[in-house]
N, CA, C and O of each residue as an XYZ file, in Angstrom:
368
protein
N     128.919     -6.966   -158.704
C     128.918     -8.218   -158.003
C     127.593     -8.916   -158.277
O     126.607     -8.281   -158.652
N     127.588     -9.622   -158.173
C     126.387    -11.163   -158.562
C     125.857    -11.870   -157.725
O     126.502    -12.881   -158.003
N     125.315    -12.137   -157.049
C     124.810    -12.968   -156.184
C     123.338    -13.853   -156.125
O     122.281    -13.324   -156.468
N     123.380    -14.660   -155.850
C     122.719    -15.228   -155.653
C     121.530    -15.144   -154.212
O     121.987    -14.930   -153.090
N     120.285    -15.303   -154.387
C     119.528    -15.153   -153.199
C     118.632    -16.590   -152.914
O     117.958    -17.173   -153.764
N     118.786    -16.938   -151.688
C     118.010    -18.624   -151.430
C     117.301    -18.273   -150.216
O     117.812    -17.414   -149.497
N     115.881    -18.960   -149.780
C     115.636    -19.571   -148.657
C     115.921    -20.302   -148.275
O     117.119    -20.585   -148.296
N     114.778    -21.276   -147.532
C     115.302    -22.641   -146.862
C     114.489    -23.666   -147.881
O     114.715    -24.875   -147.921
N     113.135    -22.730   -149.005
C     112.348    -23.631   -149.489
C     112.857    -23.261   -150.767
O     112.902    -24.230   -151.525
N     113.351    -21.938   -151.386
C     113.357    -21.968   -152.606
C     114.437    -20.708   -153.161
O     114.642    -19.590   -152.687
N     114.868    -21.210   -154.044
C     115.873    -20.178   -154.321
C     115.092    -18.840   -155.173
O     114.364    -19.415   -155.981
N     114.928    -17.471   -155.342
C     114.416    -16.525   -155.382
C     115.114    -15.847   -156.463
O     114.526    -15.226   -157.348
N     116.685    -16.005   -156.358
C     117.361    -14.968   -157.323
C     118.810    -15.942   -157.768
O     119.429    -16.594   -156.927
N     119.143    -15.893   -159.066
C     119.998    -16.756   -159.667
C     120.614    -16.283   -160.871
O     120.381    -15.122   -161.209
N     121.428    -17.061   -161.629
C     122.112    -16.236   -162.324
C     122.594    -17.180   -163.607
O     123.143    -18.181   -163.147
N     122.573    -17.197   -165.088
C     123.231    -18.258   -165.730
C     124.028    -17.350   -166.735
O     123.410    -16.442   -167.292
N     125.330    -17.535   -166.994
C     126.126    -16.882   -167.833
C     126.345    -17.751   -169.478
O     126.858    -18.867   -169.560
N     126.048    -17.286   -170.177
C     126.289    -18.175   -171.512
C     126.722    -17.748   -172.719
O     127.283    -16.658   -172.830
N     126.467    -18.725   -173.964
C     127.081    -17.442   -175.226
C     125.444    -17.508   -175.772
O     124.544    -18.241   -175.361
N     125.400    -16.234   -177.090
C     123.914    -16.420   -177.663
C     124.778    -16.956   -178.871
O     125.973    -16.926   -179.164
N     123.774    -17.394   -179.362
C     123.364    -18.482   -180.378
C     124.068    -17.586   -181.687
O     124.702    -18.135   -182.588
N     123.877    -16.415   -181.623
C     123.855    -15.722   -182.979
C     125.334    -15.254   -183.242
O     125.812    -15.649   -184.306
N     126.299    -14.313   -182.273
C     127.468    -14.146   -182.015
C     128.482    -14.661   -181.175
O     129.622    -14.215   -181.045
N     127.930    -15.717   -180.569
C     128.737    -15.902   -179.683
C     128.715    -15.289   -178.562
O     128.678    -16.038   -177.586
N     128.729    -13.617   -178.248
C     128.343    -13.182   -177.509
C     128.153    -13.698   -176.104
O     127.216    -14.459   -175.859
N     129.200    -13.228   -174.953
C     128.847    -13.414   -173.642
C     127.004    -12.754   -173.174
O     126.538    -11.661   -173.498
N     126.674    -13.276   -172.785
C     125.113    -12.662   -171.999
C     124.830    -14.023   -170.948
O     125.025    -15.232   -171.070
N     124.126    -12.935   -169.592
C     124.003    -12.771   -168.415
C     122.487    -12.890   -168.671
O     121.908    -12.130   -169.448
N     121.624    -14.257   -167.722
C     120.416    -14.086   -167.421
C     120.313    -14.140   -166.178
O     120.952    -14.988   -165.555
N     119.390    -13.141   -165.468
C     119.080    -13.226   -164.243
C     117.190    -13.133   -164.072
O     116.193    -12.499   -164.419
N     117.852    -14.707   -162.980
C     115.736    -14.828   -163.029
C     115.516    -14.359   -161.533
O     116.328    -14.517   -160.622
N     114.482    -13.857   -161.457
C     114.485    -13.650   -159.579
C     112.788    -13.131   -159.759
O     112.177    -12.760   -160.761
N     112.272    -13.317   -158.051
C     111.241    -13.531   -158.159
C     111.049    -12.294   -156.726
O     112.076    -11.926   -156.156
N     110.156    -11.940   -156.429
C     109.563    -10.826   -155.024
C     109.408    -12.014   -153.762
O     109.050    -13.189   -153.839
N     109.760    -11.329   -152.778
C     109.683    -12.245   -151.463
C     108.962    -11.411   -150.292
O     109.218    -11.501   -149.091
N     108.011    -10.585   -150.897
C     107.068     -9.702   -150.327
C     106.369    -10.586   -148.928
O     106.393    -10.268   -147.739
N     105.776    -11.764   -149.578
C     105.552    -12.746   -148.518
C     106.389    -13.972   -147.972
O     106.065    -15.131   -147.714
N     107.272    -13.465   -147.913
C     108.570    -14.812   -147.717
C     109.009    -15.154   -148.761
O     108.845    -14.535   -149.812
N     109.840    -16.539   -148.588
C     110.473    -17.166   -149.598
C     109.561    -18.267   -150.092
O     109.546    -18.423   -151.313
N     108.933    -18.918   -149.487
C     108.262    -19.826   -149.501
C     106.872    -19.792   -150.495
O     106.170    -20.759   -150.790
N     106.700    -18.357   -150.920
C     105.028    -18.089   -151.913
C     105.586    -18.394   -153.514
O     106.727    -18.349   -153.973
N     104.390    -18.693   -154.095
C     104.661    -18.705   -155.372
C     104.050    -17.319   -156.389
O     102.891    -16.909   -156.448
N     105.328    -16.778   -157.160
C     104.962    -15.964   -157.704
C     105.321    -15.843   -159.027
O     105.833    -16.820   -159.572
N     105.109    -14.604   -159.778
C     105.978    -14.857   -161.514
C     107.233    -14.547   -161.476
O     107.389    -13.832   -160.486
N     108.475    -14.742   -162.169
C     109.455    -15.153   -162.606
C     109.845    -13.507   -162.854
O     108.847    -12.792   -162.768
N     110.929    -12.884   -163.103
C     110.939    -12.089   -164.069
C     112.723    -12.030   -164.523
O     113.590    -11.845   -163.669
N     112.988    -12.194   -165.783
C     113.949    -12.688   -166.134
C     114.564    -11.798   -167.305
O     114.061    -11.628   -168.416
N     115.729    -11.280   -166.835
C     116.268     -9.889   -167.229
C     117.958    -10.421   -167.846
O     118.951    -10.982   -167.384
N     117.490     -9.818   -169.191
C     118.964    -10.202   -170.155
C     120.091     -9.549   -170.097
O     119.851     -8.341   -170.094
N     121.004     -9.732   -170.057
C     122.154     -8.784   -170.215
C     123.339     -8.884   -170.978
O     124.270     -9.628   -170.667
N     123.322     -8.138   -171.985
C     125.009     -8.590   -172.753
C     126.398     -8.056   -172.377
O     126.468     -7.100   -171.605
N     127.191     -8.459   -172.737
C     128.392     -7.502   -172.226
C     129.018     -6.495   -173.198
O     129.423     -6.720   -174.339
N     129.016     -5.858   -172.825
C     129.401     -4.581   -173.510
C     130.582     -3.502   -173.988
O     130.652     -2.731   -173.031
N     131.312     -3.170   -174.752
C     132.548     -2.371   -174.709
C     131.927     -1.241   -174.276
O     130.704     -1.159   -174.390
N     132.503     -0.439   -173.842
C     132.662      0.724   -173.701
C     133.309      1.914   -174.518
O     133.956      2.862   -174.072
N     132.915      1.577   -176.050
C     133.781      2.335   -177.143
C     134.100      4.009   -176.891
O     135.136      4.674   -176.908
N     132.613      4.340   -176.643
C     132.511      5.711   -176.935
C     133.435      6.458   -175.202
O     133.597      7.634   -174.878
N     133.732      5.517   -174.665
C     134.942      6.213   -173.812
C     133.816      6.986   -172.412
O     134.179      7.947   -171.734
N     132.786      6.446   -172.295
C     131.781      7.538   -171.354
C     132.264      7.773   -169.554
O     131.933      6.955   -168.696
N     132.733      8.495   -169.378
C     133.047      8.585   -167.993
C     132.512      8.086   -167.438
O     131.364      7.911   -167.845
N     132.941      7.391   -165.932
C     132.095      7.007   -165.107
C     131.905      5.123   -165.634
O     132.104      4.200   -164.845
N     131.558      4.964   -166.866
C     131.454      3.276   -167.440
C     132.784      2.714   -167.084
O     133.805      3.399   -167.013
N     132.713      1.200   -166.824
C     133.826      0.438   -167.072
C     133.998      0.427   -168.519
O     133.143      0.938   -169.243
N     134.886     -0.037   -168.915
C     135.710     -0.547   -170.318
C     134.422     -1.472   -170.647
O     133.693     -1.138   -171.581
N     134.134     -2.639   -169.884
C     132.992     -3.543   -170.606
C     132.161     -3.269   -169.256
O     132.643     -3.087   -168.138
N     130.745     -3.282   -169.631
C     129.753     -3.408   -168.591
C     128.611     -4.334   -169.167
O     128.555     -4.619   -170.363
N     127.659     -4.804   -168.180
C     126.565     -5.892   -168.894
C     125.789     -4.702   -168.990
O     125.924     -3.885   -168.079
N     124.732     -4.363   -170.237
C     124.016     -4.080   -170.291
C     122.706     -4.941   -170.570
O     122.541     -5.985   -171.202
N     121.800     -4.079   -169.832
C     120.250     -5.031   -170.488
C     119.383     -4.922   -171.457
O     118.905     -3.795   -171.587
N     118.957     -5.887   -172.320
C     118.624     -5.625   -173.549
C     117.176     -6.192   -173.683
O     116.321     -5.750   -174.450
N     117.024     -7.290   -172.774
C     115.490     -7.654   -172.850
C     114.864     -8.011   -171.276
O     115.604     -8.502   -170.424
N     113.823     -7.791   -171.074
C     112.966     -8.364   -169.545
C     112.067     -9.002   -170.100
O     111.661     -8.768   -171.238
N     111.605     -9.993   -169.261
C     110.670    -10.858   -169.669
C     109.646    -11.504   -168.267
O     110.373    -11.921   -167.365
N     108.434    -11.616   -168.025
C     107.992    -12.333   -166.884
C     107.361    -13.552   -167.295
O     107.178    -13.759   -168.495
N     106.996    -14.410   -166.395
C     107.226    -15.813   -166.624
C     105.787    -16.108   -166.477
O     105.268    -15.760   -165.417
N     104.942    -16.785   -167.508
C     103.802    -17.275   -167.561
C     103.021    -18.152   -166.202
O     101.826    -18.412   -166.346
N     103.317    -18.337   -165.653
C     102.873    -19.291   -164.492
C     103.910    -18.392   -163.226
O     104.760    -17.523   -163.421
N     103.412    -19.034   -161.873
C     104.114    -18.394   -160.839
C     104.865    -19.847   -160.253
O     104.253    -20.915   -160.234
N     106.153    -19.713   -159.827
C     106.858    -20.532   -159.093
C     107.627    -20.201   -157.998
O     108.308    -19.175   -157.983
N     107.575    -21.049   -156.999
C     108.661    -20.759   -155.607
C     109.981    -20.867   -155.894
O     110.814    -20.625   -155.021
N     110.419    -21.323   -157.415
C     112.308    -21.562   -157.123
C     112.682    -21.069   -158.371
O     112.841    -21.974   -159.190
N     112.842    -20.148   -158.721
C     114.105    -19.597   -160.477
C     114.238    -20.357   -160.612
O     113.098    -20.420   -161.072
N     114.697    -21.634   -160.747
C     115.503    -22.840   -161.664
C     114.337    -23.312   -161.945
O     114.079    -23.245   -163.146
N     113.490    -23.788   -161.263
C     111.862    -24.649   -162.145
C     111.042    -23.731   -163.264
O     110.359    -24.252   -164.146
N     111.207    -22.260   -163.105
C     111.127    -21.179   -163.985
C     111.773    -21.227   -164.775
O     111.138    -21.054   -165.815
N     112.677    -21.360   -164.929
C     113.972    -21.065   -165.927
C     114.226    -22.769   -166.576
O     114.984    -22.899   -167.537
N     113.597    -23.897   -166.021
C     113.511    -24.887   -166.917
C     112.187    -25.248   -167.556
O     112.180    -25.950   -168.567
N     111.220    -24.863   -167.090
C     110.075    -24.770   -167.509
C     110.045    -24.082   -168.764
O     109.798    -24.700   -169.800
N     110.295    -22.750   -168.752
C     109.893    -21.576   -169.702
C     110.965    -21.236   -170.854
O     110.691    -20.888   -172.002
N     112.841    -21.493   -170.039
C     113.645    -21.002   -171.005
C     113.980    -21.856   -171.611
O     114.055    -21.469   -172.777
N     114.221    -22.762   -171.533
C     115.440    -24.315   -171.680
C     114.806    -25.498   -171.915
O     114.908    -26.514   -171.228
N     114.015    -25.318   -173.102
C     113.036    -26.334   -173.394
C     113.093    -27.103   -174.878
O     112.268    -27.975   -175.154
């Protein structure tokens, strides 16, 4: 399950589903940030890739497709909202 996490000042945890550039490929970015001091502080970004995956080799316990993660990344500057992160840094 997926969800999303918001305050009242800033959204914290988010989610963008897309294709990559190279295969087409479904992949899952999720940006989310620590709320150690509320929602309201500004902090770094950290923004975690995920592709989707078969499940060839048959491994018990896996779904058929699962997202796996393939890259993490933290975000040069600190911000109160994932989306000003994620337009700032990714989508430029």
């Amino acid at each position: 399950m997926v969800r999303s996490g918001e305050g009242a000042d800033c959204t914290v945890t988010d989610y963008i589903l897309t294709k990559t550039n190279e295969d087409q490929a479904l992949e899952l970015l999720k940006a989310s940030r620590p709320t150690t001091d509320g929602y309201g502080g500004e902090h770094t970004v950290t923004f975690e890739f995920y592709k989707l995956t078969r499940n060839d080799e048959g491994i018990p316990g896996d779904p058929h497709r699962y997202w796996q993660r393939y890259k993490s990344i933290t975000s040069k500057q600190k911000y109160c909202d994932v989306h000003n992160a994620m337009k700032a840094e990714l989508l430029k």
